[in-house]
Backbone as a ProteinNet text record, in pm:
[ID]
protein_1_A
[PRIMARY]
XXXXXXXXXXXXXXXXXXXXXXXXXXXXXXXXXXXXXXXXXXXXXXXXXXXXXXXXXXXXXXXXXXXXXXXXXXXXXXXXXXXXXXXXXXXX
[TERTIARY]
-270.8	-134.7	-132.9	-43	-38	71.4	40.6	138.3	275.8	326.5	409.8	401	344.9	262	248.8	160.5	77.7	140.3	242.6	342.6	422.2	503.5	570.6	461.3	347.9	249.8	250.6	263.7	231.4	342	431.6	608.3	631.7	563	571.2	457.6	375.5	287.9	307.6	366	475.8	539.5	665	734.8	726	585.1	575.2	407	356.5	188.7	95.1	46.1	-46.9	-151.8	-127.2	-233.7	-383.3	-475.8	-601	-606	-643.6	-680.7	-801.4	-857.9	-963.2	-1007.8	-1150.4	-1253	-1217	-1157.3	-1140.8	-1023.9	-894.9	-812.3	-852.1	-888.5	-977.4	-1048.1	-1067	-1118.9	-1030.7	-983.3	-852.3	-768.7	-740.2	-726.5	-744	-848.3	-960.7	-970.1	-1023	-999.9	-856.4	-747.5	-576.4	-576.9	-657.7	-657.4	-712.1	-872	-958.5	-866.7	-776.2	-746.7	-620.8	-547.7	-407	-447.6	-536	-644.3	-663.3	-717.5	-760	-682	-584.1	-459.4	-395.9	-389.7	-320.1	-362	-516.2	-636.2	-607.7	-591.8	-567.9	-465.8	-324.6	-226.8	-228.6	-280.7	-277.8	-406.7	-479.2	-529.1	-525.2	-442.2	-353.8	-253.4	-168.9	-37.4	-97	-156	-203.8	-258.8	-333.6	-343.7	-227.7	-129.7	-27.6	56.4	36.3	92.6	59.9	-58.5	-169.7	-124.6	-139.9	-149.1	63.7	143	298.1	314.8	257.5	262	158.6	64.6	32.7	56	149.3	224.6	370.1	376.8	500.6	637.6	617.8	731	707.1	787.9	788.8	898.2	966.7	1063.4	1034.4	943.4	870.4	794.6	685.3	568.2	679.9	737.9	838.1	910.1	907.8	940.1	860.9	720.9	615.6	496.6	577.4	523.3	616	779	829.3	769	720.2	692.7	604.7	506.4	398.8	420.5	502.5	518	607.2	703.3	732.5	623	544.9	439.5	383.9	290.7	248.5	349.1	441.6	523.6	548.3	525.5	591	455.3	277.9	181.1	164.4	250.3	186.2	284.6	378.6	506.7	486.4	421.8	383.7	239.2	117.8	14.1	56.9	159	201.1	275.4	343.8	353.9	292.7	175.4	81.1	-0.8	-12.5	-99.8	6.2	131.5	182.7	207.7	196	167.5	20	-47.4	-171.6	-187.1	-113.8	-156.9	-78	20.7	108.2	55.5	-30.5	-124.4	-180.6	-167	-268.1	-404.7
2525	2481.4	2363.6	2402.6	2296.1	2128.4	2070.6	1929	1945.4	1844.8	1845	1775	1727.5	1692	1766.4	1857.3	1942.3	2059.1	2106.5	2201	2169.3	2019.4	1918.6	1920.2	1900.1	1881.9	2052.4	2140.4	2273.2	2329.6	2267.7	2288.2	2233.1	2116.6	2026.2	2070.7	2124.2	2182.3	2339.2	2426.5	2561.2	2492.7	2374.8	2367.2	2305.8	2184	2198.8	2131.3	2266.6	2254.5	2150.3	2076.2	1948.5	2015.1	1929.2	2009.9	1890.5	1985.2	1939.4	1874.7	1792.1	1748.9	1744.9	1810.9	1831.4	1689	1686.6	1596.4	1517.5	1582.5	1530.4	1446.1	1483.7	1436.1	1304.6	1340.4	1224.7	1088.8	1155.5	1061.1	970.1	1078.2	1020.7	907.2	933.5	860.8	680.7	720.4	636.9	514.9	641.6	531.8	447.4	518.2	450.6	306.8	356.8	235.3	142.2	144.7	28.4	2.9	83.6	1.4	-105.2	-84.1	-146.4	-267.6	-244.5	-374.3	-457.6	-429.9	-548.1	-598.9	-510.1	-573.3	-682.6	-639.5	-736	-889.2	-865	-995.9	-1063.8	-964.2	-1063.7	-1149.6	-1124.7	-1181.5	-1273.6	-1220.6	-1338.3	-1441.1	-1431.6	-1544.9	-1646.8	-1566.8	-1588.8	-1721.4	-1631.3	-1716.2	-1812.1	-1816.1	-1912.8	-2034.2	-2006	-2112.4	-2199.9	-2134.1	-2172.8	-2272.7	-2186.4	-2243.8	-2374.7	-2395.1	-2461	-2608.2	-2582.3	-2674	-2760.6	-2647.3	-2689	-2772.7	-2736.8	-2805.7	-2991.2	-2961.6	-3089.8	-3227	-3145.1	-3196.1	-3276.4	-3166.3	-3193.7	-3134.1	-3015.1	-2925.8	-2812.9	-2870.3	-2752.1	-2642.8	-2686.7	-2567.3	-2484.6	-2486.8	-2392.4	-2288.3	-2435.6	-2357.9	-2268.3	-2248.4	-2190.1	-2050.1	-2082.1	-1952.4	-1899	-1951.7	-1879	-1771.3	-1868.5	-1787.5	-1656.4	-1613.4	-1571.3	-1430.6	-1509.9	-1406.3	-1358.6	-1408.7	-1343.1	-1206.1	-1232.1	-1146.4	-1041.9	-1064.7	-912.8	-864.1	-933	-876.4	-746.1	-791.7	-732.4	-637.9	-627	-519.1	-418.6	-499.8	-344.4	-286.1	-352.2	-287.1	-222.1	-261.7	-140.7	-69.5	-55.7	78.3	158.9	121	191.5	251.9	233.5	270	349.8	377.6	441.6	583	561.5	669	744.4	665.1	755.8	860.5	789.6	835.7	989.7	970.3	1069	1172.5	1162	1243.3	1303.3	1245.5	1265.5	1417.1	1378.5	1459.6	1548.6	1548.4	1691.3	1750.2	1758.3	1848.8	1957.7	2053.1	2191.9	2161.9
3227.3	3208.5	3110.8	2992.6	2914.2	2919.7	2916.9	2923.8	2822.8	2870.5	2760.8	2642.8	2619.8	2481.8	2381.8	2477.7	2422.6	2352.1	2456.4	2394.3	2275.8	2264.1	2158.1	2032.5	2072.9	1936.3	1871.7	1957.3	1912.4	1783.4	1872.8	1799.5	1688.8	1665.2	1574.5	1497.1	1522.2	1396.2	1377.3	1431.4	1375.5	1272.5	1306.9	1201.9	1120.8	1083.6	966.6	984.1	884.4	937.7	877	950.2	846.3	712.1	654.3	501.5	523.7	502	495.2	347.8	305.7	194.4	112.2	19.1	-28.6	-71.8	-89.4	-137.7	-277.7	-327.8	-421.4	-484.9	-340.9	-356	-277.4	-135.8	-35.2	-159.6	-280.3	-363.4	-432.1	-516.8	-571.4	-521.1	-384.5	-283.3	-253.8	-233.7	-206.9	-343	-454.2	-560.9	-651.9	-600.2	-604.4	-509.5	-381	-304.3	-315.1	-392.1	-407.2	-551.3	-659.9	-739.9	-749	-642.7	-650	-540	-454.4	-361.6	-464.8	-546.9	-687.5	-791.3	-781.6	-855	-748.2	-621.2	-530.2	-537	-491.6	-496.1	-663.9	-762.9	-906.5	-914	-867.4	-871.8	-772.5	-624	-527.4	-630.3	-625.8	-725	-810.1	-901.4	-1025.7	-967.3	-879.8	-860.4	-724.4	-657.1	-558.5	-660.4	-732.8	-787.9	-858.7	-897.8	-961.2	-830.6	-708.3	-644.4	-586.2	-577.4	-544.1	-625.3	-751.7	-894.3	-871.4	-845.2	-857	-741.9	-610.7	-439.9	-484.4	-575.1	-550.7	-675.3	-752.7	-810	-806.3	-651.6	-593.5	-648.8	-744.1	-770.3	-649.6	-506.1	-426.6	-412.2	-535	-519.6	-628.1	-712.6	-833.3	-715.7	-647.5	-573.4	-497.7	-389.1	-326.5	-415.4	-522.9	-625.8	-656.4	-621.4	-701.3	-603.1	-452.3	-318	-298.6	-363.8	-332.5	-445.6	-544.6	-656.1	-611.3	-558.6	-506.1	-394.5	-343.3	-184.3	-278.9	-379	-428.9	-518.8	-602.2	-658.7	-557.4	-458.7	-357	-290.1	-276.3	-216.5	-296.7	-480.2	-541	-558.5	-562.2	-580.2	-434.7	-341.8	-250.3	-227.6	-292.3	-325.7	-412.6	-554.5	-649.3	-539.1	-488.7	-430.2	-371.1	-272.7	-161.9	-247.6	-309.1	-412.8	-485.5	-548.7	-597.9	-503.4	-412.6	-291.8	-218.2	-243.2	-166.9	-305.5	-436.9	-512.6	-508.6	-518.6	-487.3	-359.6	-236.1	-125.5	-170.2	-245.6	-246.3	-377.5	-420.3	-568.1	-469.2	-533	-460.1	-510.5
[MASK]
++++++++++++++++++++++++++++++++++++++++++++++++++++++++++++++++++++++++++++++++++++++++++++

């Protein structure tokens, strides 16, 4: 006798069936992720220091613009990542 889980998971993979992903996309993958990781770490770098240099200068409302730049930097490299990645899984 099956749970109800079990039955819900069954239903839910009738209507729409998970795709295995080949090796090479698994790569593709893989290498989208280690590259937009290093774009992230460049800019956090980049601009930490900036921020770093404006805070002990005492322009904290630059540094404050420049923490804000940072956090959309990073949101659009992991929006653009997240996109590639879901192009990526949908290639035959």
């Amino acid at each position: 006798m099956k749970s109800a889980y079990e039955l819900a998971m069954e239903r839910l993979e009738k209507a729409s069936p998970t795709r295995q992903l080949t090796d090479a996309q698994k790569a593709a993958i893989a290498e989208t992720e280690a590259t937009f990781r290093a774009k992230i770490a460049e800019q956090e770098l980049f601009l930490k220091e900036q921020i770093a240099k404006a805070a002990s200068e005492g322009k904290y409302e630059e540094a404050e613009q420049l923490e804000q730049q940072l956090a959309r930097e990073i949101r659009r490299f992991q929006e653009e990542c997240e996109a590639k990645k879901e192009k990526l899984r949908a290639e035959k």
